[in-house]
BAMARTOR-911267 format. One record per residue (C-alpha): residue in one letter; residue number from 1; y, z, x. Coordinates in pm, 1 decimal, always signed. Example, Ala and Ser with C-alpha at 12.3 -4.5 7.8 and 13.67 -1.06 7.14 Angstrom:
BEGIN
@r: A	k: 1	Y: -450.0	Z: +780.0	X: +1230.0
@r: S	k: 2	Y: -106.0	Z: +714.0	X: +1367.0
END
This chain:
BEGIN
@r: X	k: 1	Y: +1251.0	Z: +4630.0	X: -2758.5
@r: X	k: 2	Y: +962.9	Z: +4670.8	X: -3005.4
@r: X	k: 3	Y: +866.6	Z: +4415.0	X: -3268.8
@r: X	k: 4	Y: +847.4	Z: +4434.8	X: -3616.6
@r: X	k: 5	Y: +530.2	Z: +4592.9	X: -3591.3
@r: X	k: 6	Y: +559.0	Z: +4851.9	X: -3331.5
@r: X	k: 7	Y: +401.0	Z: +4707.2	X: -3043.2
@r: X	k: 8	Y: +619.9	Z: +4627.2	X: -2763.4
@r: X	k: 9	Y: +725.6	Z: +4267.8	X: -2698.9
@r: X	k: 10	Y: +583.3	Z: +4063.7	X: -2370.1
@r: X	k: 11	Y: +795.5	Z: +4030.8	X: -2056.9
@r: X	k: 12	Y: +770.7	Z: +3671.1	X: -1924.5
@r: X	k: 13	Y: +938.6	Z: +3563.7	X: -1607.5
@r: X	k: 14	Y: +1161.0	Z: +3281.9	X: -1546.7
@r: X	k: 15	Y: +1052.6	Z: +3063.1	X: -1205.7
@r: X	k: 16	Y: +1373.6	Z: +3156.2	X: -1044.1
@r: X	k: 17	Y: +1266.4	Z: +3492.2	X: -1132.9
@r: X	k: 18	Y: +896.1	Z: +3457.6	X: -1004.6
@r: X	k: 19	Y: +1048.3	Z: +3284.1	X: -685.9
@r: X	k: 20	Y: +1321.6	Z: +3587.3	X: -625.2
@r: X	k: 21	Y: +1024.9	Z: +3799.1	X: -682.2
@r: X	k: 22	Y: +795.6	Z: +3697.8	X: -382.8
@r: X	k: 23	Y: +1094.0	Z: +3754.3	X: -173.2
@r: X	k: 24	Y: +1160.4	Z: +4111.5	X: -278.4
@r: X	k: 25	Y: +795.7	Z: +4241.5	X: -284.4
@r: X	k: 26	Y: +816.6	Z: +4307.0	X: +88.0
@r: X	k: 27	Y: +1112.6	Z: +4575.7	X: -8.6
@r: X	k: 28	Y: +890.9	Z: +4731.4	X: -281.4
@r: X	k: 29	Y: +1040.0	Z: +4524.6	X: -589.7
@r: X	k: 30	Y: +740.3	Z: +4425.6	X: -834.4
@r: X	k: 31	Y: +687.6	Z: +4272.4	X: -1130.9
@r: X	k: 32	Y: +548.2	Z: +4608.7	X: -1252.4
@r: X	k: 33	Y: +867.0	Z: +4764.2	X: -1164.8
@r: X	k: 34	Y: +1093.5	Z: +4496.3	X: -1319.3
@r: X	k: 35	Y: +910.4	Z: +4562.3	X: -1639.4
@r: X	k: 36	Y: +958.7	Z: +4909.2	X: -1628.8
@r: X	k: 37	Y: +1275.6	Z: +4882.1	X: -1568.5
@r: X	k: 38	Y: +1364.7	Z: +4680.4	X: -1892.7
@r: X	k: 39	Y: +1107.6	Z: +4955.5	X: -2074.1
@r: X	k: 40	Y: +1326.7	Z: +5255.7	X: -1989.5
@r: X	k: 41	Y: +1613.3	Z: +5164.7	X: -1791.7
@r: X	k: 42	Y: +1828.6	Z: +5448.7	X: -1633.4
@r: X	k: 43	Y: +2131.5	Z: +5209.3	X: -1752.1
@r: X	k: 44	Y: +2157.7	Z: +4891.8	X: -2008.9
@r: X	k: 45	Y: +2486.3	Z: +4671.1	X: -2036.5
@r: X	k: 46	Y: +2592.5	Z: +4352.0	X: -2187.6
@r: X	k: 47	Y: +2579.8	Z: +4090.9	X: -2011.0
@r: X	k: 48	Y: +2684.3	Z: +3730.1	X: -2033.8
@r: X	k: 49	Y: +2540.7	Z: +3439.2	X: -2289.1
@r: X	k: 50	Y: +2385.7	Z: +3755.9	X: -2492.7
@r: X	k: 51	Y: +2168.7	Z: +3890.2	X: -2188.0
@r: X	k: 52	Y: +2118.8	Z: +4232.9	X: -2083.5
@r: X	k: 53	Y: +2142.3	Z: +4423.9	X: -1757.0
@r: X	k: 54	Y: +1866.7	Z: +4716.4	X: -1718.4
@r: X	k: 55	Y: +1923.8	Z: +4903.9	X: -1398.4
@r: X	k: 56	Y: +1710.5	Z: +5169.8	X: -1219.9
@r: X	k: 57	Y: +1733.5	Z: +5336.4	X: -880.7
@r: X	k: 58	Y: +1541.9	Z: +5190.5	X: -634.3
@r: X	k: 59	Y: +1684.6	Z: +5422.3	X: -354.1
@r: X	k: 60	Y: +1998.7	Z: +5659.6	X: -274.9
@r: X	k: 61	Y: +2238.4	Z: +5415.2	X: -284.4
@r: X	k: 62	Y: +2042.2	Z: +5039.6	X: -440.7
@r: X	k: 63	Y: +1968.3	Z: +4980.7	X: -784.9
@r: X	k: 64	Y: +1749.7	Z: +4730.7	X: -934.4
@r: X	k: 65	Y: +1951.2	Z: +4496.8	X: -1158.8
@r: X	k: 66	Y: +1708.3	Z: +4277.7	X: -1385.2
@r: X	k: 67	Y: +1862.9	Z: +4012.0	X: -1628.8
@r: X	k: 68	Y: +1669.6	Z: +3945.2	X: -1923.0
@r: X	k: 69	Y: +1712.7	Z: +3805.3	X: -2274.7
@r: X	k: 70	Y: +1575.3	Z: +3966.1	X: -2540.5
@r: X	k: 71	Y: +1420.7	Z: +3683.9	X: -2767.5
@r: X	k: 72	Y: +1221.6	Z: +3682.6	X: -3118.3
@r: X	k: 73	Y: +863.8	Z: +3738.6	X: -2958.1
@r: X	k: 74	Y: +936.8	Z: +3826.6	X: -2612.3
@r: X	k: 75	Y: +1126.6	Z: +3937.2	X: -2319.0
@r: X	k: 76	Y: +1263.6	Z: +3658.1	X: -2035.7
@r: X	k: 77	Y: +1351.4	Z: +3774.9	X: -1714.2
@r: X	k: 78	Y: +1614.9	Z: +3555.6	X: -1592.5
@r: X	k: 79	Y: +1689.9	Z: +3685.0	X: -1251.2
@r: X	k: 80	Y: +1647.2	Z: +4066.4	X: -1050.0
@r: X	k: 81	Y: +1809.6	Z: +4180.0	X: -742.7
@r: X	k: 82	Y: +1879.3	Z: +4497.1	X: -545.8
@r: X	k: 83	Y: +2248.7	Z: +4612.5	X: -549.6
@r: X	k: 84	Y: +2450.6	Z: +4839.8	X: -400.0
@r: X	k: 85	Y: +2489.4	Z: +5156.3	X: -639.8
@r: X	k: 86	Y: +2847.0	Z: +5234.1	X: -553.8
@r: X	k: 87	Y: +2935.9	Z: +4879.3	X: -663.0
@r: X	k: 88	Y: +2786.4	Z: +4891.6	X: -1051.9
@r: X	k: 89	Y: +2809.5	Z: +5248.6	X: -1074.0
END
């Protein structure tokens, strides 16, 4: 997740991303936590098209998921949601 020259790439957000966003900020999800969760996920998969999957705990039993594709330049967020632990664990 770093550049060529060390520094770490930016994380943009898509608008679906943005817009899923100001939903979940009222159950503690920010974009601060979104970006630390790509930074130094507790988890990373494949995911489809070439994305990736960082998860983190957000509680006992819900992760944060956050879809992103890791481009040139920078990071896009394409889409984060809470999930059920038991269900990607």
């Amino acid at each position: 997740m770093s550049s060529k020259n060390g520094k770490q790439k930016p994380v943009n957000l898509s608008p679906h991303a943005i817009e899923k966003l100001g939903r979940l900020v009222k159950s503690g999800i920010t974009e601060d936590k979104v970006i630390k969760t790509i930074r130094n996920p507790d988890s990373l998969i494949s995911g489809y098209f070439g994305r990736k999957i960082a998860q983190s705990t957000l509680a006992d039993e819900l992760l944060l998921r956050v879809i992103y594709e890791e481009m040139d330049k920078s990071i896009l967020v394409i889409t984060v949601y809470p999930a059920k632990r038991q269900r990607y664990e």
